[in-house]
mmCIF file of the N, C-alpha and C atoms, coordinates in Angstrom:
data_MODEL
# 
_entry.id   MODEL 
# 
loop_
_atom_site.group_PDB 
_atom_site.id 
_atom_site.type_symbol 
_atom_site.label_atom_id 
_atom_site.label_alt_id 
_atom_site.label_comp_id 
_atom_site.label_asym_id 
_atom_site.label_entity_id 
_atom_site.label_seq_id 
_atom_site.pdbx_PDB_ins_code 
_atom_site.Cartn_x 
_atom_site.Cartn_y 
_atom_site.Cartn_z 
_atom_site.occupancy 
_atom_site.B_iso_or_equiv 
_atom_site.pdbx_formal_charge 
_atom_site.auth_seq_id 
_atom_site.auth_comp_id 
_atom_site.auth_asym_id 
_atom_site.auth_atom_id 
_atom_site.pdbx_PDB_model_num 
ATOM 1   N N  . UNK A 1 1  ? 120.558 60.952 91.419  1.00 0.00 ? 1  UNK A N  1 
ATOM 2   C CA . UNK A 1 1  ? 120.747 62.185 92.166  1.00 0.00 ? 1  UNK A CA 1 
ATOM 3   C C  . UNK A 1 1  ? 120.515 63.411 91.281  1.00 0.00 ? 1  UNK A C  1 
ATOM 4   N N  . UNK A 1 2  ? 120.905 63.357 90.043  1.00 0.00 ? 2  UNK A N  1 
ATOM 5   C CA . UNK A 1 2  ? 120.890 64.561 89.290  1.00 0.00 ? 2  UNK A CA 1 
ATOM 6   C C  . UNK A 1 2  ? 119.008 64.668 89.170  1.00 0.00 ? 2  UNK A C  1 
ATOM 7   N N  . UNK A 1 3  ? 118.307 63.780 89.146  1.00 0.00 ? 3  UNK A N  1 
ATOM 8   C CA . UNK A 1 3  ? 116.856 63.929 88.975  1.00 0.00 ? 3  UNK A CA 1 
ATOM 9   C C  . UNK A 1 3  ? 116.549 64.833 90.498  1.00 0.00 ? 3  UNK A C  1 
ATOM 10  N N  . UNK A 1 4  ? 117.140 64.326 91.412  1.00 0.00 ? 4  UNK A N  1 
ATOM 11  C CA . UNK A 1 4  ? 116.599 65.138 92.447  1.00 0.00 ? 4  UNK A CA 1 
ATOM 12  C C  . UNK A 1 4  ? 116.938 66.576 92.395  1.00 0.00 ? 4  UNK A C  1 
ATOM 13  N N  . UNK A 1 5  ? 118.424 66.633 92.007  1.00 0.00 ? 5  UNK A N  1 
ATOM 14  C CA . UNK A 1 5  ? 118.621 68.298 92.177  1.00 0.00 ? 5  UNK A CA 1 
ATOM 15  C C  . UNK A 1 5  ? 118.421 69.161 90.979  1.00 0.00 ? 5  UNK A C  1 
ATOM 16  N N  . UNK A 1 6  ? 117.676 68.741 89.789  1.00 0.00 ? 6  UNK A N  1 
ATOM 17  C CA . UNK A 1 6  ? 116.932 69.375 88.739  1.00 0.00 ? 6  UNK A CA 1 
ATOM 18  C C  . UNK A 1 6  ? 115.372 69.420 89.281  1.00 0.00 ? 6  UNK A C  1 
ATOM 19  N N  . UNK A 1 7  ? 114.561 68.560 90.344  1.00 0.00 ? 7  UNK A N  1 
ATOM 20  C CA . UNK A 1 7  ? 113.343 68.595 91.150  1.00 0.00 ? 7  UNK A CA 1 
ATOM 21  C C  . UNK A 1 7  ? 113.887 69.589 92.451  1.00 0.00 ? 7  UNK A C  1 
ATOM 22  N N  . UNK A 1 8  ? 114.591 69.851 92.882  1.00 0.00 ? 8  UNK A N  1 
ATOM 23  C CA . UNK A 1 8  ? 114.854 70.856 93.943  1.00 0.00 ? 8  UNK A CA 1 
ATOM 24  C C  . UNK A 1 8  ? 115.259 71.999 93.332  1.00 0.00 ? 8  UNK A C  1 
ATOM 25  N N  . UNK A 1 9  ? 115.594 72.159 91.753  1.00 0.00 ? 9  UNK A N  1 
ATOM 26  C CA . UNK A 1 9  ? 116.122 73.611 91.189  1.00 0.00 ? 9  UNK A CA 1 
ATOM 27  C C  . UNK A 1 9  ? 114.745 73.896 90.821  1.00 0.00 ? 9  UNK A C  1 
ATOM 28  N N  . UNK A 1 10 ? 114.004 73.010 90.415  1.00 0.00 ? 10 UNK A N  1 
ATOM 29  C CA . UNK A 1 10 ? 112.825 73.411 89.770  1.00 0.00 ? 10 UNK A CA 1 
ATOM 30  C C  . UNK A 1 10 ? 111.835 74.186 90.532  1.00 0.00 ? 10 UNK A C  1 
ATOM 31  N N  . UNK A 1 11 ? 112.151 73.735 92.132  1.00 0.00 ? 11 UNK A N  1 
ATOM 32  C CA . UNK A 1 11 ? 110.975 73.818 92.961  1.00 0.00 ? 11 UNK A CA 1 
ATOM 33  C C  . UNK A 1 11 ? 111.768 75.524 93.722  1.00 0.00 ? 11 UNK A C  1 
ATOM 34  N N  . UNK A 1 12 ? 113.079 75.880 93.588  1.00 0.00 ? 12 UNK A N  1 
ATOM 35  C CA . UNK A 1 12 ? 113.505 76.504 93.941  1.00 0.00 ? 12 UNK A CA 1 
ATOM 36  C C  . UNK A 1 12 ? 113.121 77.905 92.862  1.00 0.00 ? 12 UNK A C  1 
ATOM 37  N N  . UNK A 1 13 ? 112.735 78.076 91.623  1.00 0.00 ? 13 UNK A N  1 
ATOM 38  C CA . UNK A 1 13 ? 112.590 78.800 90.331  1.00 0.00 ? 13 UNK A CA 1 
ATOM 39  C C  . UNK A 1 13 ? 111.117 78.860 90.531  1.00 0.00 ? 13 UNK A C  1 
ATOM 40  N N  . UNK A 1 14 ? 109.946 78.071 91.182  1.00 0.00 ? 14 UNK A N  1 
ATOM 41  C CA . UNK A 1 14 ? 108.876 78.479 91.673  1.00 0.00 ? 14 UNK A CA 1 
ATOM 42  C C  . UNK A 1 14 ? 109.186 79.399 93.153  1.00 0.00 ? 14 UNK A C  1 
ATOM 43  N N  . UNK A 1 15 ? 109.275 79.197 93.480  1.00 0.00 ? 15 UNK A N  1 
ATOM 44  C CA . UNK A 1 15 ? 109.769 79.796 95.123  1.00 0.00 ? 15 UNK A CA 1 
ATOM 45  C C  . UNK A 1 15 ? 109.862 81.243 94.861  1.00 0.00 ? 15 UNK A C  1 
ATOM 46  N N  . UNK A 1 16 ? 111.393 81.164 93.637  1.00 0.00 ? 16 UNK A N  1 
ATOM 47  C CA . UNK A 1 16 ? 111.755 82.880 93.501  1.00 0.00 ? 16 UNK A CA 1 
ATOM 48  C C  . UNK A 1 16 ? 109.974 83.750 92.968  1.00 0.00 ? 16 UNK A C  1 
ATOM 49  N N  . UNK A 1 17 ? 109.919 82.486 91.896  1.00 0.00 ? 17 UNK A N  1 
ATOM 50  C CA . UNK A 1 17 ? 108.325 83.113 91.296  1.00 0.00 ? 17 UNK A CA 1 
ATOM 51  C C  . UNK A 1 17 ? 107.428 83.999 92.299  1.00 0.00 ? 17 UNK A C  1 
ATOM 52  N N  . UNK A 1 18 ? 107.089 82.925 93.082  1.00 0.00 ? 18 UNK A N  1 
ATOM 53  C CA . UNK A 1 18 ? 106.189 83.538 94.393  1.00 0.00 ? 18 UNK A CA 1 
ATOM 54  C C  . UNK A 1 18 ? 106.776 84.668 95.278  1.00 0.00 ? 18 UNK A C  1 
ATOM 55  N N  . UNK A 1 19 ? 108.040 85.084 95.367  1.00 0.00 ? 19 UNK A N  1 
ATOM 56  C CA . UNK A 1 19 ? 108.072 85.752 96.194  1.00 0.00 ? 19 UNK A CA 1 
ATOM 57  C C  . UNK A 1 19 ? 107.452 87.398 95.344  1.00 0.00 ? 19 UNK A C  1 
ATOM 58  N N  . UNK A 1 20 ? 107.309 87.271 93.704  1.00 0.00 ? 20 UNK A N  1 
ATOM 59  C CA . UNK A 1 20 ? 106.654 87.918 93.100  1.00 0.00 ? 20 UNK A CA 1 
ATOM 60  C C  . UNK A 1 20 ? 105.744 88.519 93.418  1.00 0.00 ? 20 UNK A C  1 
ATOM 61  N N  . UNK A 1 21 ? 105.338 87.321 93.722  1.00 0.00 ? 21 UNK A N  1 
ATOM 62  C CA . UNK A 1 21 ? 103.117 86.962 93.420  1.00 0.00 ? 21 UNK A CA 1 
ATOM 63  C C  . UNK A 1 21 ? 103.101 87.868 94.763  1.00 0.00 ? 21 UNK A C  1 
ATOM 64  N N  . UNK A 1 22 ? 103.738 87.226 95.796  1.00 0.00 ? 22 UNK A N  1 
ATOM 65  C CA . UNK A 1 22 ? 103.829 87.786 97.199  1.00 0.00 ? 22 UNK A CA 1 
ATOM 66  C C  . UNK A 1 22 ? 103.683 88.918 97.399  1.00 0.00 ? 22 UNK A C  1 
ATOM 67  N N  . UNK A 1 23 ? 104.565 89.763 96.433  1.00 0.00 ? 23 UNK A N  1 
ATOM 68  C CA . UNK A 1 23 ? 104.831 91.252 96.760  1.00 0.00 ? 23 UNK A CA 1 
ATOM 69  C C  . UNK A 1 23 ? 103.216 91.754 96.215  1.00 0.00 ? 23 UNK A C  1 
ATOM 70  N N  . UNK A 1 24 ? 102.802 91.051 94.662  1.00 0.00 ? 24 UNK A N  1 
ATOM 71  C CA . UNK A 1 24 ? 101.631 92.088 94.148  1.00 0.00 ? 24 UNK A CA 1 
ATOM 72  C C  . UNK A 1 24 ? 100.365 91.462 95.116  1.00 0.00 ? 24 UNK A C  1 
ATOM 73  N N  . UNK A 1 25 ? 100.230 90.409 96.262  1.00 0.00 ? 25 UNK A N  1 
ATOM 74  C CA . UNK A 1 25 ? 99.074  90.211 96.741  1.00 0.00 ? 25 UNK A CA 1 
ATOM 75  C C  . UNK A 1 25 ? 99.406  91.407 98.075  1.00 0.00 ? 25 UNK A C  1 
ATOM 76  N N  . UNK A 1 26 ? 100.820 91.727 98.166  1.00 0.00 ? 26 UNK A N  1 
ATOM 77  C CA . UNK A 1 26 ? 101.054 92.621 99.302  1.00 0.00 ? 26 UNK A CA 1 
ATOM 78  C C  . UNK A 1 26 ? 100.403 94.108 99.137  1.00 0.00 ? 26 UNK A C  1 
ATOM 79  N N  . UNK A 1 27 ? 100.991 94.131 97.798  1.00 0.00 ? 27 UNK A N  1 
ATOM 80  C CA . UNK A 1 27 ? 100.822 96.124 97.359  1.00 0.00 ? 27 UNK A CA 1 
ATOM 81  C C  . UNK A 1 27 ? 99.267  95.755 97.258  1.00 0.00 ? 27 UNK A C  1 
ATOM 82  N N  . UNK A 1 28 ? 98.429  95.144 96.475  1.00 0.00 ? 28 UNK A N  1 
ATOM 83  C CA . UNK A 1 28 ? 96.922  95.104 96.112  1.00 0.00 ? 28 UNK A CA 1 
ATOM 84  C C  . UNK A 1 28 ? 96.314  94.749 96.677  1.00 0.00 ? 28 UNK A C  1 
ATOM 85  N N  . UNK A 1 29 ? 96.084  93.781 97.299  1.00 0.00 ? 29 UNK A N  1 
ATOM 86  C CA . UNK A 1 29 ? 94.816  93.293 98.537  1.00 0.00 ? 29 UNK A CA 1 
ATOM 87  C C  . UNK A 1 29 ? 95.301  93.404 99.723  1.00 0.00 ? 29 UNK A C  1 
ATOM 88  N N  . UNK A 1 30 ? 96.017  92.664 100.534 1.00 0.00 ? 30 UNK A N  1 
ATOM 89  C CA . UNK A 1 30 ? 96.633  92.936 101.792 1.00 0.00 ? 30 UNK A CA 1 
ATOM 90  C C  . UNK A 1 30 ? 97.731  92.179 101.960 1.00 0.00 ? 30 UNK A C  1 
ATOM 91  N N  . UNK A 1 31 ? 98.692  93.586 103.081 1.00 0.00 ? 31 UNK A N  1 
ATOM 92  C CA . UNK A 1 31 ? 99.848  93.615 103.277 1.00 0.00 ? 31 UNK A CA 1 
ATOM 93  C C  . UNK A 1 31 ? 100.311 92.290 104.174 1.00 0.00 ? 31 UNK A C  1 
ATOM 94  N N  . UNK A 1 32 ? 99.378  92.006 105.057 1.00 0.00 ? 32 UNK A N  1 
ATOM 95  C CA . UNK A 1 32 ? 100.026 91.193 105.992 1.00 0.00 ? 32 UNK A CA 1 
ATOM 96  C C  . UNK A 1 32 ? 100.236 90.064 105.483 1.00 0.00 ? 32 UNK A C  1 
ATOM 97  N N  . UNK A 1 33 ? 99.051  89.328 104.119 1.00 0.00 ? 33 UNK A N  1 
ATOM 98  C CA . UNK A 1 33 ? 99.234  88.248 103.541 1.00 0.00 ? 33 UNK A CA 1 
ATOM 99  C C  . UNK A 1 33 ? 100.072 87.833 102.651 1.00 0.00 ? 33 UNK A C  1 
ATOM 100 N N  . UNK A 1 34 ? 100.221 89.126 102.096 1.00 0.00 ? 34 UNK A N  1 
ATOM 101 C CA . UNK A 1 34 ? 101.277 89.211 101.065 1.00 0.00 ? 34 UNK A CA 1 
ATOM 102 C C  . UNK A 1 34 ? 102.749 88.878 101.632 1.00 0.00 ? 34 UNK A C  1 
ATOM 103 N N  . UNK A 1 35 ? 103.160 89.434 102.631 1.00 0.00 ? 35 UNK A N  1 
ATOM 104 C CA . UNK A 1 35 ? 104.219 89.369 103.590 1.00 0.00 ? 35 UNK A CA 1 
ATOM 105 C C  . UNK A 1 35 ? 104.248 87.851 103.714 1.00 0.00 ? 35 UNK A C  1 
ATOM 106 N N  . UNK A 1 36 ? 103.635 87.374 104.232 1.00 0.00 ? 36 UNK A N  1 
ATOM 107 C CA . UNK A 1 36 ? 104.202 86.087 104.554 1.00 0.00 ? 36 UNK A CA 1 
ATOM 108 C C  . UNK A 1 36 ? 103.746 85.145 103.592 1.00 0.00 ? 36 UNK A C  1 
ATOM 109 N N  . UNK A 1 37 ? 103.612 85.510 102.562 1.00 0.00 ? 37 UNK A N  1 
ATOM 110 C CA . UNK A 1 37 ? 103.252 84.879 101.356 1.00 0.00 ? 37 UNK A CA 1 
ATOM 111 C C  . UNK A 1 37 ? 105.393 85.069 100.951 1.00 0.00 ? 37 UNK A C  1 
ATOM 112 N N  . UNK A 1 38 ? 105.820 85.990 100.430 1.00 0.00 ? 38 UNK A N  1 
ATOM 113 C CA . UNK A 1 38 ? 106.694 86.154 100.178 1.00 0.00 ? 38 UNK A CA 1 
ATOM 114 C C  . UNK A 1 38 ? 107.706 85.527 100.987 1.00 0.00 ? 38 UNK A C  1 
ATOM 115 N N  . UNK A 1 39 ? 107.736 85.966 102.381 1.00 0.00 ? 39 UNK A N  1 
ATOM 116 C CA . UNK A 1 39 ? 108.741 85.394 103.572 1.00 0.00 ? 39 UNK A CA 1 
ATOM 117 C C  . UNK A 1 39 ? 108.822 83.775 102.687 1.00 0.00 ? 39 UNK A C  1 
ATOM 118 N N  . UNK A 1 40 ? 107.561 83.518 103.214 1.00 0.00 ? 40 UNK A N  1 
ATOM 119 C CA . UNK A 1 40 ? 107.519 81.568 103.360 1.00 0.00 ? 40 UNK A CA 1 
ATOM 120 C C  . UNK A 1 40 ? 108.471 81.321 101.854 1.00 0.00 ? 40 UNK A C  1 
ATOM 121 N N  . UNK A 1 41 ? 107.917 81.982 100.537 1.00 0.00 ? 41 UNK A N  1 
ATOM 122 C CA . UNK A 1 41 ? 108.924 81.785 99.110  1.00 0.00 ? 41 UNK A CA 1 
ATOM 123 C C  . UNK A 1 41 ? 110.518 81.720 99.392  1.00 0.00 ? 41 UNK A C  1 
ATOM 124 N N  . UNK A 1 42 ? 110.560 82.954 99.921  1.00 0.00 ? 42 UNK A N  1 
ATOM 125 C CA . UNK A 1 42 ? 111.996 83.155 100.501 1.00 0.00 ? 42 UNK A CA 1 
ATOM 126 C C  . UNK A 1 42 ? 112.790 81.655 101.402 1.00 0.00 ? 42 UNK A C  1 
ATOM 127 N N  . UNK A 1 43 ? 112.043 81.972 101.995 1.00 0.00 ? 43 UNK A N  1 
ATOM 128 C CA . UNK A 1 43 ? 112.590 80.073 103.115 1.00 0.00 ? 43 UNK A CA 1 
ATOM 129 C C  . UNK A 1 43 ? 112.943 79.191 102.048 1.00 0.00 ? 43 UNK A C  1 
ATOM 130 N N  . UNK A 1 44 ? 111.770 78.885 100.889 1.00 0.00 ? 44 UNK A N  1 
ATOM 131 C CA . UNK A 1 44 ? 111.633 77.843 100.829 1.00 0.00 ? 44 UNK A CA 1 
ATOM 132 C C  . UNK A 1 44 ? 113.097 77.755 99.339  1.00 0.00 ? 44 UNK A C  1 
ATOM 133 N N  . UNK A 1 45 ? 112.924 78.803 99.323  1.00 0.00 ? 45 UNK A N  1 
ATOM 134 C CA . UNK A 1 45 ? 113.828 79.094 98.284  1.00 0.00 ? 45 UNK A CA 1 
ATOM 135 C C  . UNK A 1 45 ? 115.314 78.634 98.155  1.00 0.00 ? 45 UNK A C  1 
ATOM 136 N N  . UNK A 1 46 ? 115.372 79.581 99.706  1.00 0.00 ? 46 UNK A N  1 
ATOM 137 C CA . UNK A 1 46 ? 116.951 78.989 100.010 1.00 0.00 ? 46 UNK A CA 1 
ATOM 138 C C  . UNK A 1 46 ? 117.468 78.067 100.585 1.00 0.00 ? 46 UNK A C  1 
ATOM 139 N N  . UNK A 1 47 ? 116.260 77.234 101.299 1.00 0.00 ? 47 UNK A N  1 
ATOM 140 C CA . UNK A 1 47 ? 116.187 75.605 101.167 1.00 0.00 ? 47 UNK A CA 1 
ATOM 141 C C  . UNK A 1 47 ? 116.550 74.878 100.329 1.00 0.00 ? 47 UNK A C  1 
ATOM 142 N N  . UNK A 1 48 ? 115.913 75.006 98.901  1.00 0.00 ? 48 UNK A N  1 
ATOM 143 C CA . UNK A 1 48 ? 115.680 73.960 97.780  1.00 0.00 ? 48 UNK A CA 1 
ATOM 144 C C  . UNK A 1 48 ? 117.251 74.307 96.776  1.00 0.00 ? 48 UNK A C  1 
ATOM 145 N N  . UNK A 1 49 ? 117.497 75.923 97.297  1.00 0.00 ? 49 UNK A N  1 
ATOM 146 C CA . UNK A 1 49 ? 118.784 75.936 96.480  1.00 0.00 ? 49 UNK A CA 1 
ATOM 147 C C  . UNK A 1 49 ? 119.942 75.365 97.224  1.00 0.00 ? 49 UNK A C  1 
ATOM 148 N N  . UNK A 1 50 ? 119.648 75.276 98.610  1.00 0.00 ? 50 UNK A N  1 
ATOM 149 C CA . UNK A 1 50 ? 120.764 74.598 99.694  1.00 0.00 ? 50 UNK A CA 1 
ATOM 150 C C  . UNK A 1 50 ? 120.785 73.214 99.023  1.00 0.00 ? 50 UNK A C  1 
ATOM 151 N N  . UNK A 1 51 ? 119.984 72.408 99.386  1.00 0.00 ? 51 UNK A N  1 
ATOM 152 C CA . UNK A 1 51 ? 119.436 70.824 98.809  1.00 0.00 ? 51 UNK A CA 1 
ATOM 153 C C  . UNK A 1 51 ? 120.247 70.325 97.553  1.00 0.00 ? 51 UNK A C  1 
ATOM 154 N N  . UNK A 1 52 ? 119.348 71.571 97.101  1.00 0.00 ? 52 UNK A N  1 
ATOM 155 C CA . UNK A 1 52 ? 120.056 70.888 95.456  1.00 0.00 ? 52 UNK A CA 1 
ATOM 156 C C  . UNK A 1 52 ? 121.768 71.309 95.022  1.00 0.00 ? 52 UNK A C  1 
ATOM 157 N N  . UNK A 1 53 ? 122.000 72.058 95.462  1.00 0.00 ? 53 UNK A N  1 
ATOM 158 C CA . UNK A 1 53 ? 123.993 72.174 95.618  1.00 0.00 ? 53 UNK A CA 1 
ATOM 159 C C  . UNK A 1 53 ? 124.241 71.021 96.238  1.00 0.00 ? 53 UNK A C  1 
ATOM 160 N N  . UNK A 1 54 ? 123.937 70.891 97.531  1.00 0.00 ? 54 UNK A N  1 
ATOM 161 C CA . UNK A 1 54 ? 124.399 69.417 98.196  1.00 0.00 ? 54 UNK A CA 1 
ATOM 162 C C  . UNK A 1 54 ? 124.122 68.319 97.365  1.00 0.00 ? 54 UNK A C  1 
ATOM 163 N N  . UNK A 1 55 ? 123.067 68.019 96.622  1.00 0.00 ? 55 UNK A N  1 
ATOM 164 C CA . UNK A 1 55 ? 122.613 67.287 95.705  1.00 0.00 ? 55 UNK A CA 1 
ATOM 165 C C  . UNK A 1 55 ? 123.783 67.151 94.462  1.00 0.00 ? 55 UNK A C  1 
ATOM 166 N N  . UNK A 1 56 ? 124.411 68.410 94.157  1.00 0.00 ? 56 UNK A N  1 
ATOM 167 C CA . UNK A 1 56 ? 125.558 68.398 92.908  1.00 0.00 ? 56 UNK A CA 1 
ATOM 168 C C  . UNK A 1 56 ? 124.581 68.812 91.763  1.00 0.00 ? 56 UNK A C  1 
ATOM 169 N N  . UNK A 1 57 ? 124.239 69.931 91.741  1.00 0.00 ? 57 UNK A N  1 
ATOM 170 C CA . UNK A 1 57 ? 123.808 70.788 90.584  1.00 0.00 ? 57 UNK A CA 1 
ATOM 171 C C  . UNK A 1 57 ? 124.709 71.183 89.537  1.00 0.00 ? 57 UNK A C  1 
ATOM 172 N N  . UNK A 1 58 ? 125.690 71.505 90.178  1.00 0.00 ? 58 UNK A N  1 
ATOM 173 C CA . UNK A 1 58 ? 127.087 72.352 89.566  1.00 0.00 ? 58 UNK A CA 1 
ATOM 174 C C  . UNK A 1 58 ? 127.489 70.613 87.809  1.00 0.00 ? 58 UNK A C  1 
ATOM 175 N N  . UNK A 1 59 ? 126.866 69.645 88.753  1.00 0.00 ? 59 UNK A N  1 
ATOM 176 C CA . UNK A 1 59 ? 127.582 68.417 87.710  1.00 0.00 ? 59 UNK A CA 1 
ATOM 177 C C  . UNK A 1 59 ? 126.124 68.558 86.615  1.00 0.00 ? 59 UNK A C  1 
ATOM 178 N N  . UNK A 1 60 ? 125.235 69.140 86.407  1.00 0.00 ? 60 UNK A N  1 
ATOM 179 C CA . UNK A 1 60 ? 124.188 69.315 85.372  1.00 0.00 ? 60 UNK A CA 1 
ATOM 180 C C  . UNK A 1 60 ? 124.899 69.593 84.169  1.00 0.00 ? 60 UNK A C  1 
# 
């Protein structure tokens, strides 16, 4: 279990990443893509950090 919720923290620390990337594809090329470039990070984010608590992160 601890392999899974160090693979769901991991995937959760990309997620925050992108909602980055998200914002500079928003401000520089276009807004609308950027937007849901970020949104979707966001979801997926607080998914993988949901997961991996239920998983028992806190015991790392």
């Amino acid at each position: 279990m601890k392999i899974l919720a160090k693979l769901f923290y991991a995937l959760a620390i990309i997620s925050i990443v992108l909602i980055g990337v998200g914002a500079i594809v928003a401000i520089w090329f276009n807004g609308s893509i950027g937007f849901k470039i970020s949104l979707t990070s966001m979801t997926s984010a607080v998914v993988s950090i949901a997961v991996a608590m239920g998983l028992g992160i806190d015991d790392l």
